[in-house]
TIMI-101699 format. One record per residue (C-alpha): residue in three letters; z, y negated, x. Coordinates in pm, whole numbers, padded with zeros to 5 digits, always signed. Layout:
ALAZYX;...
END
This chain:
UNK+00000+00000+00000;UNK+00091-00240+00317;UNK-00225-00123+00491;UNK-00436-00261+00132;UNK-00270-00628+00121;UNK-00322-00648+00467;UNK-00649-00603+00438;UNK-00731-00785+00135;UNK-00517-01104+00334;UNK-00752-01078+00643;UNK-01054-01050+00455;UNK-00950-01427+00285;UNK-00804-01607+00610;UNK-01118-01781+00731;UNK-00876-01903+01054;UNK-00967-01756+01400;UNK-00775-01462+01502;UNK-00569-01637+01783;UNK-00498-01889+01562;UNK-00103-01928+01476;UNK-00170-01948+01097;UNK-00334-01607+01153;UNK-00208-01303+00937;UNK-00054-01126+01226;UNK+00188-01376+01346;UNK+00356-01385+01005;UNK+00731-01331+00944;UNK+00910-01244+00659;UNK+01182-01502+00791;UNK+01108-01878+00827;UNK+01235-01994+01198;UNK+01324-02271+01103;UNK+01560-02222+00826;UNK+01602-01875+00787;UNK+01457-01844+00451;UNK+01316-01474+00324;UNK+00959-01510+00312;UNK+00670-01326+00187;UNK+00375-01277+00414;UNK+00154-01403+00207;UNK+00330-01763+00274;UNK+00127-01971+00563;UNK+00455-02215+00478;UNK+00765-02192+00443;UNK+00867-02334+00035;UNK+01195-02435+00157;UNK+01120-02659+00461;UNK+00778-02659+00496;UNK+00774-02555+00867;UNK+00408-02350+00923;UNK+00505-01949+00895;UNK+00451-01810+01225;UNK+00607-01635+01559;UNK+00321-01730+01804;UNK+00450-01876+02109;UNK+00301-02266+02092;UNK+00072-02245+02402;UNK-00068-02581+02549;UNK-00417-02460+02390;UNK-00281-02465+02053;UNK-00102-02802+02136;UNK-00409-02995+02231;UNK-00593-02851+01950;UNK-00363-02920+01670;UNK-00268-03264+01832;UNK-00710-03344+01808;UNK-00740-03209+01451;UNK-00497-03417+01350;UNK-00620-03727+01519;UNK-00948-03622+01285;UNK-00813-03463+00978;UNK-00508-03653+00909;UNK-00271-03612+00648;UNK-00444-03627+00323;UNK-00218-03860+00184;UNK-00317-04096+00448;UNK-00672-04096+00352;UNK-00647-04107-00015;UNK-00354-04452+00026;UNK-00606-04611+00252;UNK-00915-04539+00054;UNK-00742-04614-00326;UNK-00562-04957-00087;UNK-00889-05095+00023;UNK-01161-05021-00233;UNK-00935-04945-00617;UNK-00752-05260-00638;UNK-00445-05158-00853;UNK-00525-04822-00904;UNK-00299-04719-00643;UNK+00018-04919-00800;UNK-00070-04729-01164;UNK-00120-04414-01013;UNK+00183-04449-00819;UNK+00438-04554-01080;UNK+00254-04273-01335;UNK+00392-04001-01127;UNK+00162-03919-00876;UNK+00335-03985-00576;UNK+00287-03685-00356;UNK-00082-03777-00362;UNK-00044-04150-00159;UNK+00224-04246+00121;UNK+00527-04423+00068;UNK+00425-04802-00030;UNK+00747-04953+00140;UNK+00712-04708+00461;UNK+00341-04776+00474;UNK+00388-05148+00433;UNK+00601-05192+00744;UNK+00372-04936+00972;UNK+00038-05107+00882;UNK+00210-05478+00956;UNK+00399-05336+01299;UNK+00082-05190+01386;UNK-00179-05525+01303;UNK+00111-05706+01511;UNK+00098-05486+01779;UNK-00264-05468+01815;UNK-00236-05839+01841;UNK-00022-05820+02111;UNK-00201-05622+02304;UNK-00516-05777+02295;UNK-00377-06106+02361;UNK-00253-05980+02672;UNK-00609-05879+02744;UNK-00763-06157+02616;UNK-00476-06474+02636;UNK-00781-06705+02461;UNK-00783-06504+02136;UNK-00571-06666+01857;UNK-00372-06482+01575;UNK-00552-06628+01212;UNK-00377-06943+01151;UNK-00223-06971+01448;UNK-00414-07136+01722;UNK-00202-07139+01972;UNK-00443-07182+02280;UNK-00657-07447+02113;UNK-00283-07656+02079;UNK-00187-07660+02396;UNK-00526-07678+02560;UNK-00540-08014+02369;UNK-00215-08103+02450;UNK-00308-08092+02829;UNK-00604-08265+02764;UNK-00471-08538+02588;UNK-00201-08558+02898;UNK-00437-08546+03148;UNK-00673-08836+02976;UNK-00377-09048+02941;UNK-00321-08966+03278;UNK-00621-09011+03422;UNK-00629-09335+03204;UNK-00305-09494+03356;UNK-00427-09420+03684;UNK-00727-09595+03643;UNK-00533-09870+03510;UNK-00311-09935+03771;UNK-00580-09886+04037;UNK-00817-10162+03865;UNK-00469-10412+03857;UNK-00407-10325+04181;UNK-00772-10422+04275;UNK-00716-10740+04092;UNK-00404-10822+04245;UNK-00547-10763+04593;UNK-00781-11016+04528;UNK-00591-11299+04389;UNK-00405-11204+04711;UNK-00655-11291+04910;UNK-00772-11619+04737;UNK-00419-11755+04714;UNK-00080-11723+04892;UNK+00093-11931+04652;UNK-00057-11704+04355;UNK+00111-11424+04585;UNK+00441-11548+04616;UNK+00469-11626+04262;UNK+00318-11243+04178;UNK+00607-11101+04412;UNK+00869-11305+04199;UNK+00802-11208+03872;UNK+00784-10849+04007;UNK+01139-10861+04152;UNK+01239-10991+03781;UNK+01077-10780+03596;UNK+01239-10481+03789;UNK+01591-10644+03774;UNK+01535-10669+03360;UNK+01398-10343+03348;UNK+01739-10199+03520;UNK+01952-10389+03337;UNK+01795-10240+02972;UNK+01805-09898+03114;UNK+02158-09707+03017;UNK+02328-09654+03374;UNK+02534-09349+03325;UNK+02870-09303+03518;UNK+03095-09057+03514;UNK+03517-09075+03442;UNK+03693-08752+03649;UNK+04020-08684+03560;UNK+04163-08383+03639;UNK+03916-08110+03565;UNK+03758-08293+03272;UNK+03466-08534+03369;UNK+03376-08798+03083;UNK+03010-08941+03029;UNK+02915-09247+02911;UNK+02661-09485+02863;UNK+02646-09861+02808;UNK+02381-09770+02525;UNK+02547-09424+02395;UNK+02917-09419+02373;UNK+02993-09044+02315;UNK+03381-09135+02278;UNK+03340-09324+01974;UNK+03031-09061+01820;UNK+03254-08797+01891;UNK+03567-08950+01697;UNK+03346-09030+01390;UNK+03265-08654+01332;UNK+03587-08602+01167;UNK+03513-08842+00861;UNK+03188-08659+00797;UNK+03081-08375+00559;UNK+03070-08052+00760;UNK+02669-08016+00700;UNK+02618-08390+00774;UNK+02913-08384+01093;UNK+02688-08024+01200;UNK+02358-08217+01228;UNK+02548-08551+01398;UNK+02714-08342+01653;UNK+02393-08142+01731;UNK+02240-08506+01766;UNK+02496-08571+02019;UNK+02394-08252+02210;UNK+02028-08355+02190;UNK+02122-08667+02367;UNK+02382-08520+02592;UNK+02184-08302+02744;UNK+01917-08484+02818;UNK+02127-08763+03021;UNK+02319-08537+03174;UNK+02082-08200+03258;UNK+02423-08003+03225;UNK+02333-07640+03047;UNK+02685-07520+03074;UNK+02837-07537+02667;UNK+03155-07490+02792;UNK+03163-07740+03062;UNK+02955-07998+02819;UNK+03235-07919+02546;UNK+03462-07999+02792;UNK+03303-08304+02881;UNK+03258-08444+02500;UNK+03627-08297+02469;UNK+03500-08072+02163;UNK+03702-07757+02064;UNK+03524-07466+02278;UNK+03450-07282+01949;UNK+03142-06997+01940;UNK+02958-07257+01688;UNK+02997-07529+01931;UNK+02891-07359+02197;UNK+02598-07179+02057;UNK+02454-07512+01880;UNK+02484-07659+02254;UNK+02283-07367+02400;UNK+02028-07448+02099;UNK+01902-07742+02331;UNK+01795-07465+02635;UNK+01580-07321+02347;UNK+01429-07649+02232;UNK+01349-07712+02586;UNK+01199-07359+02616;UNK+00975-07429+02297;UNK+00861-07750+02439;UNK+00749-07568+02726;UNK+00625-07264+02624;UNK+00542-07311+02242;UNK+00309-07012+02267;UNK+00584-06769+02362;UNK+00772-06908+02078;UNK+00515-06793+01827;UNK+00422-06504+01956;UNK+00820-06389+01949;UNK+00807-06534+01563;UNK+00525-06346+01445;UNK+00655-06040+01608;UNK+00938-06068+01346;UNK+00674-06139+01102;UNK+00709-05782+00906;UNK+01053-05793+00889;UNK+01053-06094+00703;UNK+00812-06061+00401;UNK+00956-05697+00351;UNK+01300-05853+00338;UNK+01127-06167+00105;UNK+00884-05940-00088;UNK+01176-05881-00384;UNK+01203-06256-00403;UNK+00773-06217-00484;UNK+00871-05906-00740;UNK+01099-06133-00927;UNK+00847-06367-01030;UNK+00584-06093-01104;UNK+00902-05965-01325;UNK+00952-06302-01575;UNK+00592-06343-01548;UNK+00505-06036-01718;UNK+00825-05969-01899;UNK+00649-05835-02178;UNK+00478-05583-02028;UNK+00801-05315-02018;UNK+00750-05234-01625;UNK+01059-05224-01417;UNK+01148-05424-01180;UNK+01076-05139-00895;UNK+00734-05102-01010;UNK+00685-05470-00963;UNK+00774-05389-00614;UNK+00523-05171-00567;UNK+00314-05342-00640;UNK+00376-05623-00423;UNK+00390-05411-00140;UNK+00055-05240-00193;UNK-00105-05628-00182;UNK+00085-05727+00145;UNK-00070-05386+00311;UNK-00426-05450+00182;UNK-00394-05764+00349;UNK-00250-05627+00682;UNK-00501-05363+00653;UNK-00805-05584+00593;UNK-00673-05810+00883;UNK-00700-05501+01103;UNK-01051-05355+01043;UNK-01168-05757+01016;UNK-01020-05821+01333;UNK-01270-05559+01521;UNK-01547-05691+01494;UNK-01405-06034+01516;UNK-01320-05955+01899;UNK-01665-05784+01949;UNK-01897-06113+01848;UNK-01599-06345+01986;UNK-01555-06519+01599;UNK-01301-06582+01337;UNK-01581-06492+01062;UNK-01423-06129+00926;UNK-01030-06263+00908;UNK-01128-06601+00736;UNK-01382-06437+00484;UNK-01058-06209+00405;UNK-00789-06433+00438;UNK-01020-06708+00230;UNK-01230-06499-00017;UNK-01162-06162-00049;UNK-00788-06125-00081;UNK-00776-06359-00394;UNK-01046-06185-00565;UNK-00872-05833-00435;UNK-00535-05992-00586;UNK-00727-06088-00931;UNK-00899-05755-00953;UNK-00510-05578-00852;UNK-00353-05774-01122;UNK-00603-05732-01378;UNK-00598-05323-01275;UNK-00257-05317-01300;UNK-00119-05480-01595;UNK-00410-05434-01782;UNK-00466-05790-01962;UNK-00754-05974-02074;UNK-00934-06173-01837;UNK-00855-06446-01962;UNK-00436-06405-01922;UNK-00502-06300-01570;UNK-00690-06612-01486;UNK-00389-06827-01597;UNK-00107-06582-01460;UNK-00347-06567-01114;UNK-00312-06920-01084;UNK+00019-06966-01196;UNK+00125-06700-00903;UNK-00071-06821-00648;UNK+00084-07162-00728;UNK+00464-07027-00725;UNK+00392-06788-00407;UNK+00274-07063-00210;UNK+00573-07304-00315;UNK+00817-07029-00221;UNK+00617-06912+00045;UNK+00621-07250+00262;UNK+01023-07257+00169;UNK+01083-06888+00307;UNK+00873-06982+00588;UNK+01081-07309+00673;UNK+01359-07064+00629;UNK+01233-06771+00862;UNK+01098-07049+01120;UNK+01503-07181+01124;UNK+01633-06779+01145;UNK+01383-06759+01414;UNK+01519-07012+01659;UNK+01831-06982+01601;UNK+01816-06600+01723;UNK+01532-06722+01989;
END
């Protein structure tokens, strides 16, 4: 009887006889878990591990590590197909119960976003002149050094054609001279006596600063008469200015200096000015470190974008988690599209592919989504289309000022 249903198994396993899902490297025991099997099971129900006591061999590693590279999970393919060319259908399907079918929208979300930041990365270590869409970071400072060097070259210029003048009145007329060589010596005499002259007050192991322009004393002593959000932005005013009279990037010796309380807050809003300075030098490195985070912060915000989807369609009995879903299936098609439109963007050296999908085809991807999904006339998706695009890009531009705050505070 053993001999037939071996035989009848062999004669339906189309795999290759030194294959481990072959018939002959069956067990009636799952490795993995121990659970009885039946030798007609390639996997085990329990745990899923693949039903078989072949030794894994560096052929089979290489060959299952290529066929998956090619194959895939099917989920995969069916969550990036449904994603990119079934707006919506993938949200329905998802909430109706088919689940096993697609990935898991929240899981997905964050891989696809990690992965279009990544890729960024990468190639703008390859290529430092390509620019993230909306962020053109190169262009910025390029024309930031441009405008410094005109300026530059401008002022020098300048004072080469006054001191061309000036040798020549020289020349004409020693009286004109001594007059020029007066008003020089007042002019520098006024111009040090408007400048602040700092000084410095040691006693003990506490050194004061103070200017005849900026009394930090007296600023210091008005702090307590202030609101805390109000005395928090003064005294980080006071920072500002102390640190760039005095250069000192010690908090705890500048606390000790303004005679502030050597608090955490105190000194960590003092150590804010190092990163201001960094940003100011390196504004690139600033972005690049914000967008990293990027992912992070519209998964954390995309329940804020749920809510709204929530009142706005109230009346159509979904729950809130399948407003979720939603959401998240829109943020990967856009993280998605901005990685196969990003391809040939490098390849022709143009920003055509990412602004046609940033600019045209996401909003008619998001129409088509919401018109899938909640299944209303055109008309009522028109208005609620507008009405959310409005409200995402109000709250958007808040969360962003809110992120770009989080951001450099933790930078």
């Amino acid at each position: 009887m053993n001999e037939e249903k071996t035989t009848d198994i062999d004669k339906t396993d189309k795999v290759s006889i030194n294959s481990r899902k072959h018939f002959k490297y069956r067990s009636n025991e799952c490795l993995n878990c121990s659970q009885p099997l039946d030798l007609s099971d390639r996997f085990c129900p329990y745990c899923s591990q693949l039903n078989s006591t072949k030794p894994l061999t560096l052929a089979d590693f290489i060959k299952e590590f290529f066929s998956s590279l090619v194959s895939y999970d099917s989920r995969l393919r069916f969550t990036v197909t449904d994603l990119l060319f079934r707006p919506g259908k993938i949200s329905k399907n998802y909430i109706s119960g088919k689940r096993l079918r697609y990935t898991n929208p929240f899981r997905f979300f964050l891989s696809v976003s990690i992965i279009y930041f990544l890729m960024y990365s990468v190639v703008n270590f390859f290529n430092p002149s390509y620019d993230v869409p909306l962020f053109d970071i190169n262009k910025e400072i390029k024309n930031d050094d441009t405008t410094k060097q005109k300026n530059s070259n401008e002022t020098a210029g300048l004072n080469i054609s006054n001191t061309i003048k000036q040798d020549t009145i020289h020349k004409k007329n020693l009286a004109t001279t001594a007059l020029l060589d007066n008003t020089a010596k007042n002019d520098s005499n006024t111009k040090q006596e408007s400048e602040p002259i700092p000084y410095l007050i040691v006693t003990g192991d506490t050194i004061k600063f103070d200017t005849k322009n900026k009394s930090y004393p007296e600023r210091v002593a008005t702090l307590d008469s202030l609101g805390t959000i109000q005395k928090t932005i003064s005294k980080f005013d006071i920072f500002l200015d102390f640190y760039k009279d005095t250069e000192i990037k010690d908090s705890k010796k500048a606390l000790d200096s303004l005679n502030l309380e050597q608090t955490r807050f105190n000194q960590w809003l003092y150590k804010k000015n190092k990163t201001l300075n960094n940003v100011r030098q390196s504004p690139g490195d600033f972005i690049n470190y914000m967008l990293s985070k990027v992912p992070f912060f519209v998964f954390f915000f995309a329940p804020i974008y749920a809510l709204f989807l929530w009142l706005l369609y109230v009346r159509r009995r979904f729950t809130y988690m399948e407003h979720l879903v939603f959401i998240f299936h829109i943020f990967s098609f856009v993280f998605l599209a901005l990685i196969i439109g990003t391809i040939p963007d490098l390849i022709f050296g143009t920003d055509l592919f990412v602004n046609l999908i940033l600019g045209l085809v996401g909003p008619v991807y998001f129409y088509l989504a919401l018109r899938k999904f909640y299944g209303q006339s055109h008309i009522k998706t028109i208005i609620k289309f507008l009405i959310l695009n409005f409200v995402f890009l109000i709250s958007s531009i808040t969360a962003a000022l809110v992120f770009f705050a989080g951001t450099a505070a933790l930078y």
